[in-house]
PLY file of the C-alpha trace (Angstrom):
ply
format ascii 1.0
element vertex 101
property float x
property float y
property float z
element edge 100
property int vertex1
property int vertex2
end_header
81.11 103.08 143.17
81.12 99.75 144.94
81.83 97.27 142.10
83.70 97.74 138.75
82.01 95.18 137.14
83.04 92.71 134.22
86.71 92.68 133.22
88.89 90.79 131.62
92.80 90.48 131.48
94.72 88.86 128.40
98.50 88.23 128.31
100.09 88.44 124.54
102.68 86.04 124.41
102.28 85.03 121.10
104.90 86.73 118.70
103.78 87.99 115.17
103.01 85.66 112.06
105.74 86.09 109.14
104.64 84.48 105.35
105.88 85.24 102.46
103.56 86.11 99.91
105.52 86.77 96.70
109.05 86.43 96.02
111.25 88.42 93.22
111.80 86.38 90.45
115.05 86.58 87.85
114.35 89.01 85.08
109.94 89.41 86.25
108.91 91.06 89.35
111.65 92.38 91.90
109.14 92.85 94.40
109.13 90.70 97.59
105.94 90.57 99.87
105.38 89.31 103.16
102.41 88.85 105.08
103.14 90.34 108.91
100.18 89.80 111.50
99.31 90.10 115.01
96.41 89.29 116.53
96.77 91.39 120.02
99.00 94.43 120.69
99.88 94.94 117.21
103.34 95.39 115.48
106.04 97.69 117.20
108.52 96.78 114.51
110.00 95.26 111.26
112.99 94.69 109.21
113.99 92.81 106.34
117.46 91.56 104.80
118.39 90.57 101.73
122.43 89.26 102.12
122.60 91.26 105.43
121.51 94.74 103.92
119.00 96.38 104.48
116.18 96.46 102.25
113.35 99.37 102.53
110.02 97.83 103.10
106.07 99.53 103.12
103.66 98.51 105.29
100.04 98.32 105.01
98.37 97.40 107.96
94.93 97.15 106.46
96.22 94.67 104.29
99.05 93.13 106.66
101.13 93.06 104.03
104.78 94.34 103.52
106.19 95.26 100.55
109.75 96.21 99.64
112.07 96.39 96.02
115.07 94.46 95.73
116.19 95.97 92.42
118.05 98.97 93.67
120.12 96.86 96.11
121.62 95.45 92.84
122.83 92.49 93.93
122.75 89.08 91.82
123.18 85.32 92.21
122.23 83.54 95.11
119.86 86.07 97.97
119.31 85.21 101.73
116.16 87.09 103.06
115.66 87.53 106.19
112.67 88.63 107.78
112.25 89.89 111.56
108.88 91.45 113.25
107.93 92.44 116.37
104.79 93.17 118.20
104.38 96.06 121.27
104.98 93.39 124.34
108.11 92.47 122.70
107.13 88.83 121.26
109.73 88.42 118.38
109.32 85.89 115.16
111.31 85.60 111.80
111.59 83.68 108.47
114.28 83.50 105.94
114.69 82.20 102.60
117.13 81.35 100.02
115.90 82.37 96.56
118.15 82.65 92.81
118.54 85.70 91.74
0 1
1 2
2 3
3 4
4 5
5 6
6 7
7 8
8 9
9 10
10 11
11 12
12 13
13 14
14 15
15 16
16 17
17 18
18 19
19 20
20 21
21 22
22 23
23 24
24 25
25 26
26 27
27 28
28 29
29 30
30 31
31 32
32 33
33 34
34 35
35 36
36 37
37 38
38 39
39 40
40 41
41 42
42 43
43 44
44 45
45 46
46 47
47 48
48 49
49 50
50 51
51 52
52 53
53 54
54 55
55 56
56 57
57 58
58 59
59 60
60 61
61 62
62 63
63 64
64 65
65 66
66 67
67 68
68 69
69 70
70 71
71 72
72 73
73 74
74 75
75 76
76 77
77 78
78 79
79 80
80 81
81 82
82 83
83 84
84 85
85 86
86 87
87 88
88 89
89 90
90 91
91 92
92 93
93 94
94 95
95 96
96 97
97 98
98 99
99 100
């Protein structure tokens, strides 16, 4: 072989995209989505906190979409969600929110 032809290389410095879709809402839905996308190497990990605990989350990543249950953490009043991703190069991003609870 004398030439490998046509290549290309691509750096991913760009860390994941965090939205939030849906938020629980007092005495409706106690579901909380998130959107979680990444465009290149694709998500190593996630994790989500609601008052600094833990809150199991399911994700889809046909849909991009995570989607966890606040309402057997069983915690009231005033939440602070936290959400952290990150993709397989190590490129971190997050997003928090207060909501009322």
């Amino acid at each position: 072989i004398r030439a490998f032809g046509k290549y290309t290389v691509i750096a991913d410095t760009i860390a994941p995209e965090l939205e939030f879709l849906s938020m629980p809402e007092k005495d409706k839905s106690a579901l909380l989505k998130v959107k979680i996308k990444d465009d290149l190497s694709g998500i190593k990990g996630y994790k989500v906190l609601v008052n600094k605990n833990w809150l199991l989350m399911e994700y889809d990543p046909k849909l991009v979409v995570m989607v966890g249950d606040l309402s057997y953490l069983n915690l009231k009043g005033k939440l602070f969600i936290e959400c952290f991703a990150e993709d397989e190069t190590q490129n971190k991003s997050s997003i928090s929110k207060y909501i009322e609870w």
